[in-house]
PQR file of N, CA, C, O and H, with PARSE charges and radii, in Angstrom:
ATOM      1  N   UNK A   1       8.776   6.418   3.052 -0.4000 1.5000
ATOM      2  CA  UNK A   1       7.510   5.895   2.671 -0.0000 2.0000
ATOM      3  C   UNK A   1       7.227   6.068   1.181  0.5500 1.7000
ATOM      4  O   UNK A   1       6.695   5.217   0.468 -0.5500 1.4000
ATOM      5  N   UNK A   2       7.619   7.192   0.823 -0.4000 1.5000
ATOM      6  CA  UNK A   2       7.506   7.681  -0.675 -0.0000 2.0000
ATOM      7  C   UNK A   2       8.199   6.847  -1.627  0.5500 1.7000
ATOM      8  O   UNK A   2       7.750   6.484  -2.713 -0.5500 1.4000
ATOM      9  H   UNK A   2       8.051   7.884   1.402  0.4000 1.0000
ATOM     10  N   UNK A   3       9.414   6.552  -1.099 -0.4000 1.5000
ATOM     11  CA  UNK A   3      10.036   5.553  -1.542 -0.0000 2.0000
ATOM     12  C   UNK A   3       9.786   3.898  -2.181  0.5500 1.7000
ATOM     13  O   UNK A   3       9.982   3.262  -3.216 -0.5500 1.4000
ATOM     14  H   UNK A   3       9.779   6.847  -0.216  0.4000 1.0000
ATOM     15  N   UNK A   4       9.180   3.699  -0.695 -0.4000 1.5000
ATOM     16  CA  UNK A   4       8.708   2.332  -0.906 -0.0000 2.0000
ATOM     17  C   UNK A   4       7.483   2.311  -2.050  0.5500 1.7000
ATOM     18  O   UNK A   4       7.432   1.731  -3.135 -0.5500 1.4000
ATOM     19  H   UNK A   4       9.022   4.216   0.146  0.4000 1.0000
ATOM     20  N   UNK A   5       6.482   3.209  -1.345 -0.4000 1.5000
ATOM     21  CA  UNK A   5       5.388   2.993  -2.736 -0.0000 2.0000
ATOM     22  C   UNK A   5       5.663   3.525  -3.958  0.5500 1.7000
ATOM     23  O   UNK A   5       4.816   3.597  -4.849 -0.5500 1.4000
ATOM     24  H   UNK A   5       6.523   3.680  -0.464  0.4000 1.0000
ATOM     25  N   UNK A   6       6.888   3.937  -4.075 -0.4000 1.5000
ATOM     26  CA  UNK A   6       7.086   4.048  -6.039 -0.0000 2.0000
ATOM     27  C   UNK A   6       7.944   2.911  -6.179  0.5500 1.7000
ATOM     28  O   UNK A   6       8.248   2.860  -7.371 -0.5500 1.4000
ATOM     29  H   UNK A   6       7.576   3.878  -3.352  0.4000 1.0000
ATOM     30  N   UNK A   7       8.481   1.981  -5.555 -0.4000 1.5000
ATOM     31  CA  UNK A   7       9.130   0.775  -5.672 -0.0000 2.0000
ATOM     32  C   UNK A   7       8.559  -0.243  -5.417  0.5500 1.7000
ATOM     33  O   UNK A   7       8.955  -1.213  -6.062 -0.5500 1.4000
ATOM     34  H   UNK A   7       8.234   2.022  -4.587  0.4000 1.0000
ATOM     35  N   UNK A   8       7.320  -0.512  -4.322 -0.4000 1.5000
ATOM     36  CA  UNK A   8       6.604  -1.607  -4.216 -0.0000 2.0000
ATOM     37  C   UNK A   8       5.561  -1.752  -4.788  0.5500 1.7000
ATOM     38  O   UNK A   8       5.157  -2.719  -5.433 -0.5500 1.4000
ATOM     39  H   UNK A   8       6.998   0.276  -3.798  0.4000 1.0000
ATOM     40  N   UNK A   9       4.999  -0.610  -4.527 -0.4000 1.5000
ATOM     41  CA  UNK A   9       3.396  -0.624  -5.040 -0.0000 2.0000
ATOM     42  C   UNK A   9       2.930   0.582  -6.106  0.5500 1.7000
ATOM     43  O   UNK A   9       1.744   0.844  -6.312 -0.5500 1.4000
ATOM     44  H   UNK A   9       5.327   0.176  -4.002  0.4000 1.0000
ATOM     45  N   UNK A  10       3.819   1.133  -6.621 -0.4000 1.5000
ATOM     46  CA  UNK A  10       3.168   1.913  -7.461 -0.0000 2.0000
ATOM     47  C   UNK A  10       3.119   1.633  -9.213  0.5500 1.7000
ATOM     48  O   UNK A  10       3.031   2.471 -10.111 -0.5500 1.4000
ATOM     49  H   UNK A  10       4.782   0.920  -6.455  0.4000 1.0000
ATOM     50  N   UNK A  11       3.231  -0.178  -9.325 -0.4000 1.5000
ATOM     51  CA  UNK A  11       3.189  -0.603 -10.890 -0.0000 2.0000
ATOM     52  C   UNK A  11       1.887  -1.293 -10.478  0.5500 1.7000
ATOM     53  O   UNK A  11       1.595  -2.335 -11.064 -0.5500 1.4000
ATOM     54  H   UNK A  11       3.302  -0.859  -8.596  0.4000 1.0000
ATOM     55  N   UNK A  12       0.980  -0.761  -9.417 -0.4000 1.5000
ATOM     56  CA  UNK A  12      -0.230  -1.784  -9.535 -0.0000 2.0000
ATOM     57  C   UNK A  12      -0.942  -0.269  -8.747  0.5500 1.7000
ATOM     58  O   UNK A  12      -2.083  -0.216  -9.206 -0.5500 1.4000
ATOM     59  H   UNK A  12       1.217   0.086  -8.941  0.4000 1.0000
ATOM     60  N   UNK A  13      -0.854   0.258  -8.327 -0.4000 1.5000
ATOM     61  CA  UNK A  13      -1.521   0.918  -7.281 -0.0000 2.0000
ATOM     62  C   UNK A  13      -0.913   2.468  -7.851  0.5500 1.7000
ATOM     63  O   UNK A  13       0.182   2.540  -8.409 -0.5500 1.4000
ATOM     64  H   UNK A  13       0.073   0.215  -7.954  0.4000 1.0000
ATOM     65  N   UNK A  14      -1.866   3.778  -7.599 -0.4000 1.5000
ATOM     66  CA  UNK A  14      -1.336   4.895  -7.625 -0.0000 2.0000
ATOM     67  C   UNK A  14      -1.186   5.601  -6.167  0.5500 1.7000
ATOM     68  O   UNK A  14      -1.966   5.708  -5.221 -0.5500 1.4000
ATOM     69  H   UNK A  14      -2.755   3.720  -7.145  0.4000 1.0000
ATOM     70  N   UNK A  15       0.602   6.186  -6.463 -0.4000 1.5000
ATOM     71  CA  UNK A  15       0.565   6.461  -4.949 -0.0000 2.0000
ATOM     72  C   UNK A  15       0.891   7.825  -5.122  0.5500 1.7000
ATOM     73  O   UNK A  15       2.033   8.087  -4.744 -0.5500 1.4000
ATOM     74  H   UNK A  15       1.236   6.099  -7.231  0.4000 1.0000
ATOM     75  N   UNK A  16       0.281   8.724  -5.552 -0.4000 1.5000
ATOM     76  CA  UNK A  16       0.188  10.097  -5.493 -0.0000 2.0000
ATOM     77  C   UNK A  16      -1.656  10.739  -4.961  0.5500 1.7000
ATOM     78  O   UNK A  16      -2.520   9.985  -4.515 -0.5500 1.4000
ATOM     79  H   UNK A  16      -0.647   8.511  -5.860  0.4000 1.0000
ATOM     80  N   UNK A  17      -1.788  11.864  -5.125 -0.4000 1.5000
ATOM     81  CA  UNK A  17      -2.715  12.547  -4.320 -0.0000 2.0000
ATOM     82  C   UNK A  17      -3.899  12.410  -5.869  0.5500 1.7000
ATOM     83  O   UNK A  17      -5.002  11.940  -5.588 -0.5500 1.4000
ATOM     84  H   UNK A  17      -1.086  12.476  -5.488  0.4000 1.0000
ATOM     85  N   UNK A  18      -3.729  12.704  -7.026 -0.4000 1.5000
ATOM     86  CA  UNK A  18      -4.469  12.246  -7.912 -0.0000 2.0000
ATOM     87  C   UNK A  18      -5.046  11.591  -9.110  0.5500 1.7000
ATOM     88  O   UNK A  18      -6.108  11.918  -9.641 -0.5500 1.4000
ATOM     89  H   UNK A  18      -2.833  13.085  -7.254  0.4000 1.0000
ATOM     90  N   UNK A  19      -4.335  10.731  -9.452 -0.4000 1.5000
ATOM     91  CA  UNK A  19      -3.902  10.021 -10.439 -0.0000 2.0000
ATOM     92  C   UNK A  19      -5.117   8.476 -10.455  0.5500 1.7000
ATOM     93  O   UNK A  19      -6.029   8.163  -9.689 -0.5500 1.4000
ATOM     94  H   UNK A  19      -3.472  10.465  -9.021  0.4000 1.0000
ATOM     95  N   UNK A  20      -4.702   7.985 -11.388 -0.4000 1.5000
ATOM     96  CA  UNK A  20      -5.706   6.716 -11.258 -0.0000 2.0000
ATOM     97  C   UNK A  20      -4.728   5.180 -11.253  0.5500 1.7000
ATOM     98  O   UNK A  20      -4.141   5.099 -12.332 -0.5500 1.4000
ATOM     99  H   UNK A  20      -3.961   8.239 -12.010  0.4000 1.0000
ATOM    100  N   UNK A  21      -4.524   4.394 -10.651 -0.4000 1.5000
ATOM    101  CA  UNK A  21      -3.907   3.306 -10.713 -0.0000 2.0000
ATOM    102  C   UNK A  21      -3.930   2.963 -12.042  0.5500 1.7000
ATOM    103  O   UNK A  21      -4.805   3.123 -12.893 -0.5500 1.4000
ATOM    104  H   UNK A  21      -5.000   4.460  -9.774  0.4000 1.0000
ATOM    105  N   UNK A  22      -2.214   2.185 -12.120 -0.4000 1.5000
ATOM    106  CA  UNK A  22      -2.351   1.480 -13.091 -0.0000 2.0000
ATOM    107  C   UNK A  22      -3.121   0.205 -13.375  0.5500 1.7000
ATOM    108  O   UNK A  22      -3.978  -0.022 -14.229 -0.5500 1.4000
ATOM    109  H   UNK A  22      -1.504   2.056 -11.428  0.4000 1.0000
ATOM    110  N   UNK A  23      -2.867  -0.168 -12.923 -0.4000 1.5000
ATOM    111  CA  UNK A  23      -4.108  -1.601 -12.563 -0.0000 2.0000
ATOM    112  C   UNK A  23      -5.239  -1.150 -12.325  0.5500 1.7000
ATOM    113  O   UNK A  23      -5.167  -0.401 -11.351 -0.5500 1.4000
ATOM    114  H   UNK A  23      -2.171   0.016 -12.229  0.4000 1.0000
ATOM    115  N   UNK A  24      -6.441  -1.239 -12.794 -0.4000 1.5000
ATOM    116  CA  UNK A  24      -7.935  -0.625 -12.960 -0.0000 2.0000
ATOM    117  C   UNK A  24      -8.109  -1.613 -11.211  0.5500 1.7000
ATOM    118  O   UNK A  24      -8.451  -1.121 -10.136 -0.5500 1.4000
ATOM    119  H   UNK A  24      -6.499  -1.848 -13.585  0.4000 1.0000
ATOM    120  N   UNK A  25      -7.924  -2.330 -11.354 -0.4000 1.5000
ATOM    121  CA  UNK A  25      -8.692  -3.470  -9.929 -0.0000 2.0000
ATOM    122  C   UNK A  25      -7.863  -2.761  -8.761  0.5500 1.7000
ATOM    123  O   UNK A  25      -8.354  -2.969  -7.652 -0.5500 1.4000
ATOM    124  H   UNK A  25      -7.645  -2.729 -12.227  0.4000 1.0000
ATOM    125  N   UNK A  26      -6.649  -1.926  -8.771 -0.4000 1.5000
ATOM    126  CA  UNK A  26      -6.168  -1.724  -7.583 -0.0000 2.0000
ATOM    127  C   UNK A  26      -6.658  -0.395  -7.132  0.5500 1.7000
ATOM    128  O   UNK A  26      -6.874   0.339  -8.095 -0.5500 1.4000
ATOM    129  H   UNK A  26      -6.250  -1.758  -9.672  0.4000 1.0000
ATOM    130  N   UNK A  27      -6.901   0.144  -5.993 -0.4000 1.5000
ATOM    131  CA  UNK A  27      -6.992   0.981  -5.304 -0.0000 2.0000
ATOM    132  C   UNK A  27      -6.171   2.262  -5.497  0.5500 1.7000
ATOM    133  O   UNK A  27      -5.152   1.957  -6.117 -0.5500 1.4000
ATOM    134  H   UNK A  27      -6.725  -0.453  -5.211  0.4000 1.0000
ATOM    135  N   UNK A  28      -6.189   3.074  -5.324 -0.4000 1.5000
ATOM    136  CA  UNK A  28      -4.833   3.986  -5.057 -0.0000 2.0000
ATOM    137  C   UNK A  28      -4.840   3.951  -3.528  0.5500 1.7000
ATOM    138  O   UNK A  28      -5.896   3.840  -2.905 -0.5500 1.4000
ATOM    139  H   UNK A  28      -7.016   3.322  -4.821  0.4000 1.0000
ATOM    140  N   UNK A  29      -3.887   4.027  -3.052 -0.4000 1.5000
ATOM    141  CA  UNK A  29      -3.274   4.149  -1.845 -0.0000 2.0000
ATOM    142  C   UNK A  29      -3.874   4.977  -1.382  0.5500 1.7000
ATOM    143  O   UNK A  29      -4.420   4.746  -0.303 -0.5500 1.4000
ATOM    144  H   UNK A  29      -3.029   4.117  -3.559  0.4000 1.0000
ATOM    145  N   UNK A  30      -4.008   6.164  -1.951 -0.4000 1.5000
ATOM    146  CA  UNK A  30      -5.153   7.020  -0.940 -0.0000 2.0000
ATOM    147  C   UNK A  30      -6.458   6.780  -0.467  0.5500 1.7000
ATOM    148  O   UNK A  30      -7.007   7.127   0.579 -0.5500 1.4000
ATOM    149  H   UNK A  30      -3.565   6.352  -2.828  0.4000 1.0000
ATOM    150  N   UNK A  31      -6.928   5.998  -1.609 -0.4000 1.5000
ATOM    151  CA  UNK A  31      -8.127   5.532  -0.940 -0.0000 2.0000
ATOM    152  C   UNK A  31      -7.995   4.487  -0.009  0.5500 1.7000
ATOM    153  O   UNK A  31      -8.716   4.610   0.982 -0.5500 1.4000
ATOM    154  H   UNK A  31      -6.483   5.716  -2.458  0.4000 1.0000
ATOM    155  N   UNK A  32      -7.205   3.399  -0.056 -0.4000 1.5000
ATOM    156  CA  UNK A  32      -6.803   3.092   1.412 -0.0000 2.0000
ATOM    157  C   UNK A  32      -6.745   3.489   2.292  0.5500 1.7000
ATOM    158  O   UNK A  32      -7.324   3.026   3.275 -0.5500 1.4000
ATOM    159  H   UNK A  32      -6.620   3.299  -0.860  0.4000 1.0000
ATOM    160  N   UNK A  33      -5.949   4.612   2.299 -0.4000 1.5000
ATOM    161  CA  UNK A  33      -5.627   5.193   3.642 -0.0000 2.0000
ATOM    162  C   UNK A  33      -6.728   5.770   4.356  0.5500 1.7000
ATOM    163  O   UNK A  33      -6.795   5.801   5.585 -0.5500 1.4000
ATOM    164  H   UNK A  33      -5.479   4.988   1.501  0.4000 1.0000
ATOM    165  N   UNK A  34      -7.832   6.352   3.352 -0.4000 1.5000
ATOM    166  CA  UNK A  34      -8.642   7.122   3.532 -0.0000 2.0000
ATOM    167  C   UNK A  34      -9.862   5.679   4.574  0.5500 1.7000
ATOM    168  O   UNK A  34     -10.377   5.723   5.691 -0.5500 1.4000
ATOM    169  H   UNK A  34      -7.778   6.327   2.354  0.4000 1.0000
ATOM    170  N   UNK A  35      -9.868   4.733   3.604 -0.4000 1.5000
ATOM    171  CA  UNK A  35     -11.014   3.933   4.450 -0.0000 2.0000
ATOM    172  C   UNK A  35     -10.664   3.247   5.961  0.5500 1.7000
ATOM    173  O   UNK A  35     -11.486   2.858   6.791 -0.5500 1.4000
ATOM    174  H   UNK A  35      -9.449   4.698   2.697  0.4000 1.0000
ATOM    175  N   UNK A  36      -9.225   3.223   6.054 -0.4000 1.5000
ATOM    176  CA  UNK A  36      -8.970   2.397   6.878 -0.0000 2.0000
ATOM    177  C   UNK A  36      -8.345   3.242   8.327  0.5500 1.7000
ATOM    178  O   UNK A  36      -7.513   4.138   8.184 -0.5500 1.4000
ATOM    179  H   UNK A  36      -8.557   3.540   5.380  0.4000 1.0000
ATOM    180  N   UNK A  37      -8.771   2.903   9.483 -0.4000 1.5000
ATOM    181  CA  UNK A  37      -8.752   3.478  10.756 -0.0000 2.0000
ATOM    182  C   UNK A  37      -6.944   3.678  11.102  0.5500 1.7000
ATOM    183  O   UNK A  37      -6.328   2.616  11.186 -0.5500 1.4000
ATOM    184  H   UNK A  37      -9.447   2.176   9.598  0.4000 1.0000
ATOM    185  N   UNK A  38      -6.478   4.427  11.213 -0.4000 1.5000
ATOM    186  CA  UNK A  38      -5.056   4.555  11.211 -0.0000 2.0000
ATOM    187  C   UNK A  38      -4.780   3.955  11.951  0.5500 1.7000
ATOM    188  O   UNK A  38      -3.962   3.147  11.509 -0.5500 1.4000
ATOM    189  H   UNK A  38      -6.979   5.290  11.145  0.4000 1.0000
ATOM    190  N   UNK A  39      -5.092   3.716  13.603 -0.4000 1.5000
ATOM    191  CA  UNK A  39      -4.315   2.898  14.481 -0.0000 2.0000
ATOM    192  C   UNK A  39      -3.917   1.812  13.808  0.5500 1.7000
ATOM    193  O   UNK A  39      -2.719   1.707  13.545 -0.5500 1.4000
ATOM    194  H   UNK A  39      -5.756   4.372  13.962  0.4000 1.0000
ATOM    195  N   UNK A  40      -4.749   0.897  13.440 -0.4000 1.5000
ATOM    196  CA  UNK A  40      -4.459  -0.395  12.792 -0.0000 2.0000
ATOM    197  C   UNK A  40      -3.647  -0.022  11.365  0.5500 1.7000
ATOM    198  O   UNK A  40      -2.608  -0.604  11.056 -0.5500 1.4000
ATOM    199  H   UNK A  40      -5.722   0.982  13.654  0.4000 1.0000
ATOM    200  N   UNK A  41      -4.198   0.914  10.628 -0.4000 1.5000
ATOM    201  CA  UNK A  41      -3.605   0.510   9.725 -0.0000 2.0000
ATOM    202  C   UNK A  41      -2.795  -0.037   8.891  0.5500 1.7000
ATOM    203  O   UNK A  41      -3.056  -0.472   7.769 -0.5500 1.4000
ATOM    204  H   UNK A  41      -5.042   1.387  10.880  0.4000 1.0000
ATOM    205  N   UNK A  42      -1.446  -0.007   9.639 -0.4000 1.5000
ATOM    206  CA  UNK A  42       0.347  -0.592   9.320 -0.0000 2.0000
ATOM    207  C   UNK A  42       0.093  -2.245   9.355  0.5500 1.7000
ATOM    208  O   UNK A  42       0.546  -3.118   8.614 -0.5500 1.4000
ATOM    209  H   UNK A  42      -1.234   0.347  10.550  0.4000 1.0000
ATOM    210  N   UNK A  43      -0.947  -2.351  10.682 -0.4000 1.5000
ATOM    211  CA  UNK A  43      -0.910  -4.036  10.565 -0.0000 2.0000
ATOM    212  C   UNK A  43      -1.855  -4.399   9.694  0.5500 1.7000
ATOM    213  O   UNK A  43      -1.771  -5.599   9.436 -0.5500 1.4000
ATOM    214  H   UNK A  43      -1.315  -1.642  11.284  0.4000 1.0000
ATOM    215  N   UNK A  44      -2.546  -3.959   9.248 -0.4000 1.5000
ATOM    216  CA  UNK A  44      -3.792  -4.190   8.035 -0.0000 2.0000
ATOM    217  C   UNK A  44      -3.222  -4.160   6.523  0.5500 1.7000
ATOM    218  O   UNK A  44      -3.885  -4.540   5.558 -0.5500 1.4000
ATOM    219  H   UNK A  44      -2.615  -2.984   9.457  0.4000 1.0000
ATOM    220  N   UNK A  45      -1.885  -3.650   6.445 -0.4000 1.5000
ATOM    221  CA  UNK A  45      -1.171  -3.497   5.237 -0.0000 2.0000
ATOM    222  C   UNK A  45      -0.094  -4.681   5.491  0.5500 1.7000
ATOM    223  O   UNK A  45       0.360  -5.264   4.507 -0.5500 1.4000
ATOM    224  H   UNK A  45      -1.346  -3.341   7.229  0.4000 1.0000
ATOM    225  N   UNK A  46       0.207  -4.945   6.432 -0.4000 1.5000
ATOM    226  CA  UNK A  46       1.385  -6.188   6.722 -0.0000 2.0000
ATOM    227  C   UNK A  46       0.180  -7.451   6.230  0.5500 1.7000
ATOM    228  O   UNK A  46       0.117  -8.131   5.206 -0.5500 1.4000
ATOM    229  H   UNK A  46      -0.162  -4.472   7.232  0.4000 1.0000
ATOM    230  N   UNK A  47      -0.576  -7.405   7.287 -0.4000 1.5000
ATOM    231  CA  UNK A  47      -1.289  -8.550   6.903 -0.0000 2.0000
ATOM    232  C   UNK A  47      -2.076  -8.515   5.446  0.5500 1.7000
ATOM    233  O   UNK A  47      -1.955  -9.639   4.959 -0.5500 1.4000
ATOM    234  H   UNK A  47      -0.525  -6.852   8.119  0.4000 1.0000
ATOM    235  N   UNK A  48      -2.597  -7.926   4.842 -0.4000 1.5000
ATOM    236  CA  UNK A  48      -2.680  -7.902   3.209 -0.0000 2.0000
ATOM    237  C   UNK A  48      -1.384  -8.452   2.537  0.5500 1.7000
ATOM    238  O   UNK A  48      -1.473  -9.352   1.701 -0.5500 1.4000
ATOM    239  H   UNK A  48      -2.695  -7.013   5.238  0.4000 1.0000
ATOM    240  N   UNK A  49      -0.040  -7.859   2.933 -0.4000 1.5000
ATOM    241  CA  UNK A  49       0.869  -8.485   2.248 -0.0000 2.0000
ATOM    242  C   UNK A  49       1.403  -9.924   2.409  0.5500 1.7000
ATOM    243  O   UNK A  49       2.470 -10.319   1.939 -0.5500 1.4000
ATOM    244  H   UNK A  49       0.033  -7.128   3.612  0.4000 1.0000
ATOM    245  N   UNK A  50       0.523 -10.665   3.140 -0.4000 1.5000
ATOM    246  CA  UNK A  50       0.757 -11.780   3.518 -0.0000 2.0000
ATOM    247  C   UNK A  50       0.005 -12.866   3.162  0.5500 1.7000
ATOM    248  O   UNK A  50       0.340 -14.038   2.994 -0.5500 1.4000
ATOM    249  H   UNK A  50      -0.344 -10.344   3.522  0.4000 1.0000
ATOM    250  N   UNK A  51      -1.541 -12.072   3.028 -0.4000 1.5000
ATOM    251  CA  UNK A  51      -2.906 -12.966   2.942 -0.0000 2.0000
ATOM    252  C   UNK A  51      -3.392 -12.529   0.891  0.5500 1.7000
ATOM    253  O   UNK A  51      -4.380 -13.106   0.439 -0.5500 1.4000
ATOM    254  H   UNK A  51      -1.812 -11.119   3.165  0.4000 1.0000
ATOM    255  N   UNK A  52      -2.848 -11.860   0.250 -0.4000 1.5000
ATOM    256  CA  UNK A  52      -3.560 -11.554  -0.294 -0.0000 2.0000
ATOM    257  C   UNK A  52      -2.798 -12.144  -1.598  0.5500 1.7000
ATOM    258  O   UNK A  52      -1.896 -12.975  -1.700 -0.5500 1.4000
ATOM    259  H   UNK A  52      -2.045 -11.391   0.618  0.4000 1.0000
ATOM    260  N   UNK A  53      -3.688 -11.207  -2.780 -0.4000 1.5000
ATOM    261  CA  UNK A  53      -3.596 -12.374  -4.042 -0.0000 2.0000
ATOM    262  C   UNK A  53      -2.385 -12.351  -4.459  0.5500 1.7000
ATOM    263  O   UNK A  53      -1.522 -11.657  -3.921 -0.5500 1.4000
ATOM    264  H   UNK A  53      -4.422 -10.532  -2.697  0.4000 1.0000
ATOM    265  N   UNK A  54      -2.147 -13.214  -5.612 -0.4000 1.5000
ATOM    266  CA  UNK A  54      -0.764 -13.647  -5.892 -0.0000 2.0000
ATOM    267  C   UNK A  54      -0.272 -12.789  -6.717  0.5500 1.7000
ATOM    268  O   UNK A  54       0.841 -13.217  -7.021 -0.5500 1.4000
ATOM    269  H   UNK A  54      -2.849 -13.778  -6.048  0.4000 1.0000
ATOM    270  N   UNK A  55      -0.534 -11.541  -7.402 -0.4000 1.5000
ATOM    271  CA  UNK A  55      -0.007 -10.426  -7.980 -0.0000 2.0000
ATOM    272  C   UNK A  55       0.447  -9.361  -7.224  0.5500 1.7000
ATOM    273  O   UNK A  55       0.967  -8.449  -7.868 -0.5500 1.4000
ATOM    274  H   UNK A  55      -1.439 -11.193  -7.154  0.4000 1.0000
ATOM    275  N   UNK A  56       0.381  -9.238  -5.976 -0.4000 1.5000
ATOM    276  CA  UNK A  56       1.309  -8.379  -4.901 -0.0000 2.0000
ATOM    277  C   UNK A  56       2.776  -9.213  -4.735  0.5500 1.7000
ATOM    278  O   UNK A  56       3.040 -10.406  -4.586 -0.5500 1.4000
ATOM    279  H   UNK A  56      -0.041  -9.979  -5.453  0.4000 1.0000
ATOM    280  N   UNK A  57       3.539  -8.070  -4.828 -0.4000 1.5000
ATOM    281  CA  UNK A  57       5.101  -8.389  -4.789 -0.0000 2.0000
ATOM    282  C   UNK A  57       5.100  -9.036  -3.480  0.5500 1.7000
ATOM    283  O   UNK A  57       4.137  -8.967  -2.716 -0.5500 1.4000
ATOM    284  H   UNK A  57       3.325  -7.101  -4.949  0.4000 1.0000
ATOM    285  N   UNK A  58       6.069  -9.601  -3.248 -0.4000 1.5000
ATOM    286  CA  UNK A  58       6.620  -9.878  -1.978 -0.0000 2.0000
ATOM    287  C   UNK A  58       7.945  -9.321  -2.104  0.5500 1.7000
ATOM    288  O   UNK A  58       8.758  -9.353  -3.027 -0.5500 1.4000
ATOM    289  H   UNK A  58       6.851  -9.657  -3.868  0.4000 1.0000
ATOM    290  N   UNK A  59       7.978  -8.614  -0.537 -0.4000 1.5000
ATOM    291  CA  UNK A  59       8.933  -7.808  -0.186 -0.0000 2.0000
ATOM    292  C   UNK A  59       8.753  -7.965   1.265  0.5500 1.7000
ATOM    293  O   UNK A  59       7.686  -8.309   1.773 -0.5500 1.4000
ATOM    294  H   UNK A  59       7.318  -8.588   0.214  0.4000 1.0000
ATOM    295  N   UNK A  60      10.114  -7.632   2.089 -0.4000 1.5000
ATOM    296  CA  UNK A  60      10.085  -7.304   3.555 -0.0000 2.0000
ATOM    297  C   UNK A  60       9.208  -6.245   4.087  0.5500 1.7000
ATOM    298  O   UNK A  60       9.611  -5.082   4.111 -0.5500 1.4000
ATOM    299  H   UNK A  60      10.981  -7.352   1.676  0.4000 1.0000
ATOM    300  N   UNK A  61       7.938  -6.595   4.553 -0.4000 1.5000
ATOM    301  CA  UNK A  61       7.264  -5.205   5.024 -0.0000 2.0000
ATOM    302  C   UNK A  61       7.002  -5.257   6.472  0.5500 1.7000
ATOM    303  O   UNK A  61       6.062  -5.848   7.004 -0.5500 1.4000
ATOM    304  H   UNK A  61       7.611  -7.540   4.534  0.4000 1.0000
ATOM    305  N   UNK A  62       7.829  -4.653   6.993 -0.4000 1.5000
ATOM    306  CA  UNK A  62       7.383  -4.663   8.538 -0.0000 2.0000
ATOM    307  C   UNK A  62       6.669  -3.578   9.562  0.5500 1.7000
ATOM    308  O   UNK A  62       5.881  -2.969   8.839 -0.5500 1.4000
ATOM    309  H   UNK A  62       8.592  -4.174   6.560  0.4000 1.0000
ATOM    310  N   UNK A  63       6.589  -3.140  10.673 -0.4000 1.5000
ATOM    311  CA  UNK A  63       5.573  -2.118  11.327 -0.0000 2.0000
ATOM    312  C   UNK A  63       6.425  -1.158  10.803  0.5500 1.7000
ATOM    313  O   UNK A  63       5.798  -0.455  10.011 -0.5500 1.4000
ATOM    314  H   UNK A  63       7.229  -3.635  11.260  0.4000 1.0000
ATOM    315  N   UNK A  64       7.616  -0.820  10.908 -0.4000 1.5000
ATOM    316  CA  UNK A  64       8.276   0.367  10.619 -0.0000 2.0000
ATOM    317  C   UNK A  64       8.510   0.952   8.886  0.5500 1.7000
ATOM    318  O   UNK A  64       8.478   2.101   8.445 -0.5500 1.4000
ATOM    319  H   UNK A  64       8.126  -1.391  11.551  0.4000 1.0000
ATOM    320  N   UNK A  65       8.722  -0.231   8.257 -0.4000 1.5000
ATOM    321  CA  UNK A  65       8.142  -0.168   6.880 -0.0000 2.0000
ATOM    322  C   UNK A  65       6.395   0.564   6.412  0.5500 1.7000
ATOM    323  O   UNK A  65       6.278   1.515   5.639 -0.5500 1.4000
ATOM    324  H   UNK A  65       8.748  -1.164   8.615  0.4000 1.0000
ATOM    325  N   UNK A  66       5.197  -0.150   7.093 -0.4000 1.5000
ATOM    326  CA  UNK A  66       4.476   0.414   7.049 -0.0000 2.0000
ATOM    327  C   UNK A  66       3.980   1.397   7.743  0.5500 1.7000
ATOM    328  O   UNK A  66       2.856   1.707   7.350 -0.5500 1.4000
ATOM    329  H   UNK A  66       5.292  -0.923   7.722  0.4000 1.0000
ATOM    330  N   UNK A  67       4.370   2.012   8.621 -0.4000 1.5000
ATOM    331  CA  UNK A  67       4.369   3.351   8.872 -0.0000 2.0000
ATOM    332  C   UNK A  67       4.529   4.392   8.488  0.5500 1.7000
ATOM    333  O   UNK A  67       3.821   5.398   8.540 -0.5500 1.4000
ATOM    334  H   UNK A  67       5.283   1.761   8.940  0.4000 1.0000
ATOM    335  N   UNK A  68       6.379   4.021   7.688 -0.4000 1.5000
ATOM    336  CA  UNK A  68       7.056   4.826   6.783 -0.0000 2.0000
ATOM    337  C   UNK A  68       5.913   5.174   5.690  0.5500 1.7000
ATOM    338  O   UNK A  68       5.711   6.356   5.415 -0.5500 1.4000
ATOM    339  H   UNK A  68       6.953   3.204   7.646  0.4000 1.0000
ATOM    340  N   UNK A  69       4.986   3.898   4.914 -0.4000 1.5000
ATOM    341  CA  UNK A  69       4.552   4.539   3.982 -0.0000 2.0000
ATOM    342  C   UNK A  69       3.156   5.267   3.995  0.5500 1.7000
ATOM    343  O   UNK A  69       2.632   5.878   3.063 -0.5500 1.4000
ATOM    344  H   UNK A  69       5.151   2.937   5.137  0.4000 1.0000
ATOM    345  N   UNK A  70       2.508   4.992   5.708 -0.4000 1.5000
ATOM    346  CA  UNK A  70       1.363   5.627   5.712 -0.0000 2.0000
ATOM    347  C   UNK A  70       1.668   7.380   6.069  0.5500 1.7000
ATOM    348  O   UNK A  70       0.890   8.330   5.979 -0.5500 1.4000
ATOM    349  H   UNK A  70       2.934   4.496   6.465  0.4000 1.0000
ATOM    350  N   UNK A  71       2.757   7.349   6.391 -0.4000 1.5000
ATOM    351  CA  UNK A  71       3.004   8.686   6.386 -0.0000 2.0000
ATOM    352  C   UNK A  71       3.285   9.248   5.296  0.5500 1.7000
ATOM    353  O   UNK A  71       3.513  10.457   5.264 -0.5500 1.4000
ATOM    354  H   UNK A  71       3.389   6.578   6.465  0.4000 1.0000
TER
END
């Protein structure tokens, strides 16, 4: 999981415990994690990577992918 978000998402997003995104408009990942209900969560991050704006990478992200990185 650690993996993926210093390779997918961590040139827009901060994916450590305190830091501030590079991108002022993105979130850090923690605060994601923090707002969003875990059951769903993995599919709430698939589907963002599908629906959302055109400055998110595209990459293969699947349930087991996002699991990996909510853990």
């Amino acid at each position: 999981g650690q993996r993926i978000a210093e390779r997918e998402c961590a040139s827009c997003h901060s994916v450590d415990r305190t830091s501030v995104s590079p991108n002022r408009s993105a979130p850090p990942l923690r605060e994601v994690l923090a707002m969003n209900d875990s059951e769903f969560l993995a599919y709430r991050f698939i589907e963002a990577m599908r629906i959302t704006h055109d400055k998110m990478p595209l990459f293969d992200f699947d349930v087991r992918s996002a699991d990996a990185l909510i853990a």
